[in-house]
C-alpha positions, 0 to 999 in steps of 0.5 A: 563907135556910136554903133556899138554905143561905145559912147558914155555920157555920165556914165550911160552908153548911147547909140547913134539911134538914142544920142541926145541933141545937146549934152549938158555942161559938165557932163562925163564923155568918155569914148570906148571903140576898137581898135579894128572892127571884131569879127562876131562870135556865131552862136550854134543853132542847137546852143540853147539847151533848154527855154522853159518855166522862165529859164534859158539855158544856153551852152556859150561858145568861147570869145563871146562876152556874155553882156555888153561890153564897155565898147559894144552893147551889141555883140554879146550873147544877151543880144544875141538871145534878145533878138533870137527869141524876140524877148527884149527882157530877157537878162543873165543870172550869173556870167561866164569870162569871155574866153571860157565856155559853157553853160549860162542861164538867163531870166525871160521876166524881173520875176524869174531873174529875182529868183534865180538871183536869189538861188545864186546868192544862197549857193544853191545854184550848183555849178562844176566846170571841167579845167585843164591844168598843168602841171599836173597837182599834187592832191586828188582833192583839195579846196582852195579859199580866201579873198579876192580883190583886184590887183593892179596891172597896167593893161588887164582885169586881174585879180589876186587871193589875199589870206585876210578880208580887207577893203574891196576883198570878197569871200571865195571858195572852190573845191576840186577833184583830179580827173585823169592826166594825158601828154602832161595836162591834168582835167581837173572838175572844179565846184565852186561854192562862191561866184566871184570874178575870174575865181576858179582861175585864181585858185588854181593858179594860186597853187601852182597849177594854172589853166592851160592857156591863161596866160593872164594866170601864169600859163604859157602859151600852148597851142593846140592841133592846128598850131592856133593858140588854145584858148583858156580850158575852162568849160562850165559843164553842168549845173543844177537850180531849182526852177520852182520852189514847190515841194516835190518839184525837182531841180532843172539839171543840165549837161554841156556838151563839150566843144572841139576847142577844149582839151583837144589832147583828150579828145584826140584820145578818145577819153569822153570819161573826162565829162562826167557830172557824176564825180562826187562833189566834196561833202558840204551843208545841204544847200 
C-alpha cells in the first residue's frame, strides 16, 4: 500500500519515501490497497505518436489508467511517461476510461498544459472515437444530449442522462454516424462535442444501443476469438488541436492505429474501412 501511495492523510497520498514521522491529532487516514497485486499494463515501444512543440501524444493501451488511482500513484501512463522521457512535469489534458483505448495528449510544461486546457474547454479540441455497438441503431445519424450526473450504484462509478440541469448535472453532447454491421455488431464513429466522464457511453446506452463489453452500460458479456471477455469497444482513434496559435500554422492531426483487441469480428473480416477519419463530421459552428 505505501508503495503505491495508497496512503491518504487530509486527503493527500503519501508513499513510503515521503510518509511523515507523526501525523497530527484529527487528521483524515483513509487507506486505499488492492486486493492482490495487479499485473502492470505494458506500454509499446512505438505508443507514443508524436512528442513535439510541447505536446505527447500517445496511443494508450486498454486496462492502463491514464493518472494515478486512489490506490496507486505508480502504474499509470503519466508515470509510465514521466520516467520514460525523463520529464517530471509532463501531465494529461484530457483522460481516456481505464478500459478504452486510443489517443491521449499530455503537457511537457504548465505553459502548454494552460493552452491545451484552454483548446479543450472551448471545443476546439476535435476528438472521434470508433465504438462497437449492438444491436444495430436505427438512424445512420443522430446526436444524443442532456446532463450527466452520477447515479447511485453500491459497488461502481456510474453515471446516468438526465433531461433537466440540476445539481451536480453538467452539460453534454456527442454526435454519431453508423459505419457498417458485420455478425450483428454495428462500428459506429462518435464525435463529442463535450468531455465528460463516461459520455460517449451513457449516450449510446441511453438509446438502447450500448457498447459491446460494457456491462456497467447494459452490455452483456461477449467474448472475443480467444473466448477471454472483450474489453469495452471504445477506441479514440483521431483528433486534431492547434498546437500554436500563430495564423497560418496548421493544426497537429493525428491517427490511432487500432489494437487487436478492438472489433475482432471486423478485423477477422478484413474490413480496415472501419477507421477511417474521413467520414464527415455533423454540421457545427466553426469551433
Amino acid at each position: 500500500m505505501l508503495w503505491h501511495g495508497g496512503l491518504h492523510l487530509a486527503g493527500h497520498p503519501f508513499d513510503e519515501e515521503a510518509l511523515p514521522d507523526e501525523v497530527e491529532a484529527s487528521t483524515s487516514v483513509v487507506a486505499y490497497a488492492f486486493a492482490y497485486e495487479p499485473a502492470p499494463v505494458p506500454l509499446p515501444e512505438d505508443a507514443v505518436l508524436c512528442d513535439a512543440s510541447g505536446v505527447v501524444a500517445v496511443n494508450k493501451p486498454a486496462w492502463m489508467t491514464v493518472q494515478g488511482t486512489r490506490a496507486s500513484q505508480r502504474l499509470s501512463l503519466e508515470a509510465e511517461l514521466r520516467s520514460r522521457l525523463k520529464c517530471s512535469a509532463l501531465t494529461a489534458v484530457h483522460r481516456l476510461d481505464r478500459g478504452t483505448s486510443g489517443l491521449v495528449l499530455f503537457a511537457r510544461s504548465r505553459e502548454s498544459a494552460g493552452h491545451f486546457g484552454r483548446e479543450l474547454a472551448g471545443g476546439r479540441l476535435l476528438r472521434r472515437y470508433l465504438a462497437l455497438v449492438s444491436p444495430r441503431p436505427k438512424h445512420s445519424r443522430w446526436e444524443v444530449s442532456g446532463f450527466l450526473a452520477r447515479a447511485l450504484h453500491p459497488t461502481r462509478f456510474r453515471f446516468a442522462l438526465y433531461d433537466t440541469p440540476g445539481a451536480g448535472r453538467r452539460a453534454s453532447c456527442t454526435r454519431f454516424v453508423r459505419l457498417e454491421t458485420h455478425e450483428g455488431r454495428t462500428l459506429v464513429q462518435a464525435e463529442p462535442a463535450t468531455g465528460r466522464t463516461h459520455q460517449i457511453r451513457v449516450h449510446l446506452a441511453h438509446g438502447g444501443t450500448p457498447i459491446v463489453g460494457d456491462t456497467l452500460y447494459g452490455a452483456a458479456v461477449e467474448c472475443g476469438p480467444q473466448d477471454f471477455p472483450l474489453r469495452t469497444q471504445l477506441h479514440a482513434f483521431w483528433l486534431r488541436v492547434r498546437v500554436d496559435a500563430t495564423p497560418g500554422v496548421p493544426p497537429l492531426e493525428l491517427a490511432a492505429p487500432i489494437p487487436h483487441d478492438f472489433a475482432p469480428a471486423f478485423v477477422r473480416a478484413s474490413a480496415p474501412r472501419f477507421a477511417r477519419a474521413d467520414v464527415p463530421p455533423f454540421p457545427s459552428p466553426e469551433r
